[in-house]
C-alpha positions in Angstrom: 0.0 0.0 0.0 1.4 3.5 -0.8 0.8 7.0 0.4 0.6 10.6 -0.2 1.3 12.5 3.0 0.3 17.0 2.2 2.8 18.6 4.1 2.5 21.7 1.6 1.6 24.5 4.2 3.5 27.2 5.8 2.8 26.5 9.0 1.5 29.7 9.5 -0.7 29.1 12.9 2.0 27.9 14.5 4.4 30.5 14.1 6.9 31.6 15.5 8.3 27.9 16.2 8.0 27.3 11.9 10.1 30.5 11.3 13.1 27.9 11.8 11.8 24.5 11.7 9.1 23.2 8.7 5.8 22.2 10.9 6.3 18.6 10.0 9.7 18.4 11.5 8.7 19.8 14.6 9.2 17.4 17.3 6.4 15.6 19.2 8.4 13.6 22.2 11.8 14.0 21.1 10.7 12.6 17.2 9.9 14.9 14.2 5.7 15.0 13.9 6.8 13.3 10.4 8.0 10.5 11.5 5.6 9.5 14.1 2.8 10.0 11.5 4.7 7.7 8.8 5.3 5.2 11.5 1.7 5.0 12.5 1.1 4.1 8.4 4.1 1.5 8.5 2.5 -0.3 11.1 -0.6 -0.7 9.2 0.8 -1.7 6.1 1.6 1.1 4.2 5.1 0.7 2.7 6.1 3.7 0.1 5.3 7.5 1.7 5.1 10.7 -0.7 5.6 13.6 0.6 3.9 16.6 -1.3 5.6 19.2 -0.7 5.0 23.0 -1.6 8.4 23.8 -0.9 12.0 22.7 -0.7 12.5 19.3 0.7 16.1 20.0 1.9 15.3 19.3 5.9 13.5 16.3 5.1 16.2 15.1 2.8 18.7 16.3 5.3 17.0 14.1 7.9 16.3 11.1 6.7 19.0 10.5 3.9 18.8 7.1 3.3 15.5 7.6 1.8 13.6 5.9 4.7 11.4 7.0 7.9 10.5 5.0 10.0 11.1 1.9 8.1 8.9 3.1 5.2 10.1 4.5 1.6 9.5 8.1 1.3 9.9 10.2 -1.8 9.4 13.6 -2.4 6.5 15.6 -4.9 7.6 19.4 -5.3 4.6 21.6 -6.1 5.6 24.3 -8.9 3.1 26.0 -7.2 0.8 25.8 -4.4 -1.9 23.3 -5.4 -4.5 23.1 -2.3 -5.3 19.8 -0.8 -6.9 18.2 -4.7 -4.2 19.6 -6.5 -1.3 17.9 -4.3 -2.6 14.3 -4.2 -3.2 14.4 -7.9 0.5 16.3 -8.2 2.0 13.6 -5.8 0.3 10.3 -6.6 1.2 10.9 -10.9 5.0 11.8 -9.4 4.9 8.5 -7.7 3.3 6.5 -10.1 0.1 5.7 -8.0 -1.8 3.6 -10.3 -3.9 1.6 -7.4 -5.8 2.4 -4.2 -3.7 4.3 -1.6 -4.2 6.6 1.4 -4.1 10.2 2.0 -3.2 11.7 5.0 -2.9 15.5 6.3 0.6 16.2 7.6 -0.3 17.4 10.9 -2.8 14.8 12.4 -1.5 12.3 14.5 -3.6 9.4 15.3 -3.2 5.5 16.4 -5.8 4.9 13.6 -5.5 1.6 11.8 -5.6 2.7 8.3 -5.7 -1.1 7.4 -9.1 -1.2 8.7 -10.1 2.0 6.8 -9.0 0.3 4.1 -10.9 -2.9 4.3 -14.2 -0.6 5.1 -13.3 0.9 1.9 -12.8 -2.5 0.3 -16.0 -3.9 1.5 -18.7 -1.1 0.4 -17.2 -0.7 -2.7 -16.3 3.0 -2.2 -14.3 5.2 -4.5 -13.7 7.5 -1.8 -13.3 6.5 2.0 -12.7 9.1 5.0 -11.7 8.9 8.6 -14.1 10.7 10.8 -13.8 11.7 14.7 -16.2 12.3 17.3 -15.8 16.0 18.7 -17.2 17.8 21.8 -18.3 21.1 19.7 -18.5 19.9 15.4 -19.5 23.7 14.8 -16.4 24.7 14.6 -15.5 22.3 11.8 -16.8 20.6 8.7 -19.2 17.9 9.9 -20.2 15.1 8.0 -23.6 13.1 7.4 -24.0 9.9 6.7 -26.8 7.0 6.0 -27.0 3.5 7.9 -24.4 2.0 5.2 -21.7 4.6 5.7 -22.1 6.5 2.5 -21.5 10.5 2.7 -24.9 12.5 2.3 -23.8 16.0 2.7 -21.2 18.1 4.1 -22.0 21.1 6.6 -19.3 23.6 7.1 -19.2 24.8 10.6 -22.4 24.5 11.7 -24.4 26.5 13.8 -24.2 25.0 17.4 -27.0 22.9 18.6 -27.6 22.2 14.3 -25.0 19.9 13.1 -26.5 16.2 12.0 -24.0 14.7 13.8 -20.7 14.9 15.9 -18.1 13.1 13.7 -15.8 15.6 11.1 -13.6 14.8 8.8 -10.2 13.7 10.4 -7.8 13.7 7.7 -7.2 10.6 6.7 -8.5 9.2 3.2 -8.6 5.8 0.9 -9.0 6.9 -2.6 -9.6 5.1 -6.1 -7.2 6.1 -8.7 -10.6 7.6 -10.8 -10.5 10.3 -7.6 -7.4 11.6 -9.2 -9.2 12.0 -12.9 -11.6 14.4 -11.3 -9.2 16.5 -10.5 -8.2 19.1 -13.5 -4.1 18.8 -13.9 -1.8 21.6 -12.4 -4.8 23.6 -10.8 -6.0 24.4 -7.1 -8.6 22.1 -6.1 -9.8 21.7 -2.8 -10.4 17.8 -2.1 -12.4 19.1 1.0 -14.6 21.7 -0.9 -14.8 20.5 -5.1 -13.8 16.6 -5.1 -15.5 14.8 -2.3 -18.9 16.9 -2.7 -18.6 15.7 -6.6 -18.1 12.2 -5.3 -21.2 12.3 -3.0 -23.1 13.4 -5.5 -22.3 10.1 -8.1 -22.7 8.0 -4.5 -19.4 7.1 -4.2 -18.2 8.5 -1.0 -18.2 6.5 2.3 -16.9 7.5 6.2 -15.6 5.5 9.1 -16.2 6.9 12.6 -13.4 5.6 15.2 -13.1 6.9 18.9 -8.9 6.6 18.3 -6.5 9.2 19.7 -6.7 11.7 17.3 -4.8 15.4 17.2 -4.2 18.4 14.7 -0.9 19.8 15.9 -1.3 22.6 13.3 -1.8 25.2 16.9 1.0 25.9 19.3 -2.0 24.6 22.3 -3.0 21.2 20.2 0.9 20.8 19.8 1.9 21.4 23.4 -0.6 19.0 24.0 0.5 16.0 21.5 3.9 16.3 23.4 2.1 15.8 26.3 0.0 13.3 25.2 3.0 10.7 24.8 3.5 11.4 29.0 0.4 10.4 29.6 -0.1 7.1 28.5 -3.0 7.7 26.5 -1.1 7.2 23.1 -1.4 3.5 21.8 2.2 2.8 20.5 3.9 6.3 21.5 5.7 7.3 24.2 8.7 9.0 25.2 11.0 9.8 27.6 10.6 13.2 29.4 14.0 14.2 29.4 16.0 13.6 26.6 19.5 12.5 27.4 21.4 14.9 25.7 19.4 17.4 27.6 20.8 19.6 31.2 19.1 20.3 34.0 20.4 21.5 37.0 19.8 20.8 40.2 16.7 21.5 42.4 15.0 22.1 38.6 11.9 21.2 39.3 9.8 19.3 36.4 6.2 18.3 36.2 4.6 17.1 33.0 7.5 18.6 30.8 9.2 17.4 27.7 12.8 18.6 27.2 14.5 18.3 24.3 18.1 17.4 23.0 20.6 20.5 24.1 17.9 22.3 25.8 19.3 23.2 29.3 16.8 24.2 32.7 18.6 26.2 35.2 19.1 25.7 38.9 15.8 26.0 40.8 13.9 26.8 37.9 10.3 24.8 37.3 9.3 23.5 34.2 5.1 22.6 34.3 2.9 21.5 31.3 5.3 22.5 28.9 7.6 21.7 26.5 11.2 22.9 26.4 12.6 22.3 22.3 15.9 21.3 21.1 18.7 24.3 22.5 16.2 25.9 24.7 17.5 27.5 27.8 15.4 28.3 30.9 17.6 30.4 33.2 17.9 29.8 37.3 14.9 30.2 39.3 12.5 30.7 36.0 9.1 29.7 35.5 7.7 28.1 33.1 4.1 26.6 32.2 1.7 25.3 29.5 4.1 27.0 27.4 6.1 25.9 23.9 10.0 27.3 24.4 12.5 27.2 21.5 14.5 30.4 22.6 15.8 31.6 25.5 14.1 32.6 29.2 16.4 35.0 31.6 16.8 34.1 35.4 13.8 34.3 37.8 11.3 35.0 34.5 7.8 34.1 34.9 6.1 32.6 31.3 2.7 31.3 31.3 1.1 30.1 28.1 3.4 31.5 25.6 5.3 30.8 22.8 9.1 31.2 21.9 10.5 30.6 18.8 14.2 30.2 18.2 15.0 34.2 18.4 12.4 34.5 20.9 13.4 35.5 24.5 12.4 36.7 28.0 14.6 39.1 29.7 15.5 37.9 33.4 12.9 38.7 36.0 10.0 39.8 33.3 6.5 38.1 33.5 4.9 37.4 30.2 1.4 35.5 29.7 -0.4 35.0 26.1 2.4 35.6 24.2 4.3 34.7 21.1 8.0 36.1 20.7 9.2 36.6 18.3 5.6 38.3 17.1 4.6 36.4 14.2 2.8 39.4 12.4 5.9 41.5 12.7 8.4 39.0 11.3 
C-alpha cells in the first residue's frame, strides 16, 4: 500500500516555532511530527510515503538520507506552485506512479488509527472514496459530515451552527482513494479535495466514512501541539511514548519538572520549574525561572515568569520579566 502525506503548508498558525523548523519536522516527544505520522502508516501496512511538498524538501532530505522514515520509503512531490489539498494528491500520486488504491493523510494529524481497517471498510462497500471521521465535543467549529446507515456521505455542513450539526463526527484527515478520484481533479490547478472533489463524489454515491473513537490530534496550533507532546506522557497514546527528558538534555539541580518534555541540548537552570510545557531542542530556561503550559524554542532570563506562551528560536524573555499570552518573536511582525 502506498501513500501521499500533504505537508505543503507554511505553517502559519504555529508561528513563531515554523520560522526555523518546517511544521512537519517539529518534534512531538523528542521525534519529528513526520516520522511518528509515517510510523503510524508503516504499522498498518503502508510501505512507500510521498511527501507533497509545496516547498524545498532540503530538511526532510537532510533528515532522513537514506530515503527511509521509520522503516517506510519516502519520496518527495515538489509543487511548482501551491496546489490546495486536490491539486497535491493528484501532483503527488502521478510523481509517484500511484496507479492503485492508496491513502491520504494531512501532515499534521497524528492518530493511532488503523488505516488497514479504513482500508478494508473501503474494500467492502465498494467506495471510490473512503474518509476517517472523529467524534468531537463542539463539530461547529468544523466541517461535519452526514452519513446513512451503510456509511455512505450524504452531505457536508461547514461549521455549523451550534446545537444544528446532523451529527458529531468531522472529517479527520485521513482518506482511501480510487485512482478515478485523481481523474476528477483538473491537472496543475487548485482544487480543494475538502470543498470541489468529495462533494462531486457524494453526489455520483461514491463516498463512504468511518467513525473511530482513536486518539486523534491536529498539531497545526501551538495549544494542540503542546498538547501531543504531552499526550506521549500520559499514556493515553497506543504505540507512542517518550522519555521526558532527553539525554542529551541539562538540568540543574533542584530544577523542578512536572509534566515537561525537554529536548536534545535544551538546558533548565538551577531551581527553575518547568510545568505543562515543552522545552525544544537548545532551549535555555535560566535559574529560578518559571515556566508553564508554554512551547520554548528560545531563550528565558533568570527568575522569569512565562505562562502560556510561545518562543520561537529568536524569541526571548529578559530575566525577571513576566509574560502570559504571548508569542515572541511576534509572528505578524516577522
Amino acid at each position: 500500500m502506498r501513500a501521499v502525506v500533504l505537508v505543503g503548508g507554511f505553517g502559519t498558525r504555529l508561528r513563531p516555532l515554523t520560522a526555523t523548523v518546517p511544521k512537519p519536522m517539529l518534534p512531538v516527544g523528542h521525534v519529528p511530527i513526520i516520522e511518528r505520522l509515517i510510523a503510524n502508516l508503516g504499522r498498518s501496512g503502508v510501505t512507500e510515503v510521498t511527501l507533497a511538498l509545496g516547498f524545498k524538501p532540503e530538511p526532510f532530505v537532510q533528515a532522513f538520507p537514506d530515503g527511509h522514515c521509520a522503516g517506510v520509503i519516502m519520496k518527495y512531490a515538489v509543487e511548482p506552485e501551491p496546489l490546495d489539498t486536490a491539486g497535491a494528491i493528484r501532483f503527488a500520486a502521478e510523481a509517484a506512479g500511484i496507479d492503485d488504491t492508496f491513502v491520504v493523510v494531512n501532515g499534521d494529524v497524528l492518530t493511532d488509527l488503523d488505516v488497514a481497517q479504513l482500508v478494508a471498510f473501503h474494500r467492502a462497500k465498494g467506495a471510490e472514496a473512503t474518509i476517517h471521521l472523529i467524534g468531537v465535543p463542539d463539530p461547529s467549529a468544523f466541517g461535519v459530515v452526514a452519513l446513512d446507515a451503510d456509511g455512505r456521505v450524504e452531505r457536508f455542513v461547514e461549521k455549523p451552527a451550534p446545537g444544528t450539526a446532523p451529527s458529531d463526527l468531522i472529517n479527520a484527515g485521513t482518506y482511501v482513494l480510487e485512482p478515478s478520484v485523481l481523474a476528477r481533479i483538473p491537472s496543475g490547478q487548485k482544487v480543494s479535495i475538502e470543498r470541489a472533489t468529495f462533494p462531486a463524489i457524494v453526489a455520483d454515491g461514491g463516498l463512504f466514512a468511518m467513525a473511530t473513537d482513536d486518539y486523534w490530534v491536529d498539531t497545526g496550533r501551538p495549544e494542540l501541539y503542546l498538547q501531543a507532546n504531552l499526550d506521549l506522557l500520559s499514556g493515553v497514546r497506543r504505540n507512542d511514548h517518550c522519555t521526558p527528558v532527553h539525554p542529551d538534555a541539562a538540568v540543574e539541580p533542584g530544577a523542578r519538572l512536572d509534566h515537561a518534555v525537554v529536548g536534545p541540548g535544551a538546558t533548565v537552570g538551577a531551581d527553575a520549574s518547568i510545568t505543562r510545557s515543552v522545552l525544544l531542542p537548545g532551549a535555555v530556561v535560566e535559574a529560578g525561572a518559571t515556566v508553564t503550559d508554554s512551547v520554548v524554542m528560545g531563550r528565558v532570563g533568570a527568575g522569569a515568569v512565562v505562562h502560556e506562551s510561545v518562543l520561537g528560536a529568536d524569541g526571548s524573555v529578559a530575566p525577571g520579566e513576566h509574560v502570559s499570552g504571548e508569542r515572541r518573536p511576534d509572528p505578524d511582525h516577522t
